[in-house]
Structure formats: C-alpha cells, structure tokens
C-alpha positions, 0 to 999 in steps of 0.5 A, a space after each residue: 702300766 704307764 700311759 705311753 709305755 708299749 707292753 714288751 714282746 716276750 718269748 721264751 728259748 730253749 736250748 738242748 746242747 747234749 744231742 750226740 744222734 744227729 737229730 735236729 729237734 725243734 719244738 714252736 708255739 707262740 710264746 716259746 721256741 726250743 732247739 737240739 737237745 737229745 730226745 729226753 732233753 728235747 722232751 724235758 724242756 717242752 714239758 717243762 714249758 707247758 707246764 710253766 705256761 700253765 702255771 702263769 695262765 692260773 696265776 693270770 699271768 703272762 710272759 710279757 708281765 711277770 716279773 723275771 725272778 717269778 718266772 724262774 721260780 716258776 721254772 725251777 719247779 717245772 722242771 723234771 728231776 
C-alpha cells in the first residue's frame, strides 16, 4: 500500500427481496449487514457470509484487501445450492 493511501472502509450488504410473510429480517455484524428476505433466503445468505468471512480470515485476507473478483469466487462457492 502506498505511504499516504488510507485503507478503504468495506462492508459487505445483503439483500432478500422474496419475503412475502411480512417479516422484517435483519442480520448485523462488523463487516456485513443483510436484510428482508424469506426465512430460508434470510438464513442462505447469513451462512453464506460467515462462511465467506471464514475463507478470507484462512487465506488471511480482509474485506478491505481482497480483490473484487476473489471475493465473488469466494461467494459463489459459499453459497447454498
């Protein structure tokens, strides 16, 4: 990183748009945030951004350094099927 380049702020939103219940699901932590969604939608994409989180911490990465297309492969293999 270059001398006087401050680090970028990161987080990661999530958004469920198939709640038909009427439920307002919310889920926070440092790093992400996700909202709406059905309960199974809801619970898809928290897992999946744990497990995401967990992968970067092995590959001792950070949201804040990992390249955007890493991410997304990261992701994509996190998420249920």
């Amino acid at each position: 990183m270059e001398a006087n380049k401050k680090p970028r702020d990161a987080v990661l939103l999530g958004m469920g748009l198939d709640n038909k219940d009427g439920h307002k699901r919310i889920t926070t932590a440092e790093k992400f945030a996700i909202m709406g969604g059905s309960q199974e939608t809801h619970e898809k994409m928290t897992e999946t951004v744990l497990k995401t989180f967990e992968d970067m911490g092995k590959k001792g990465k950070s949201l804040e350094s990992i390249e955007p297309d890493e991410l997304k492969d990261i992701i994509e293999k996190n998420t249920p099927k």
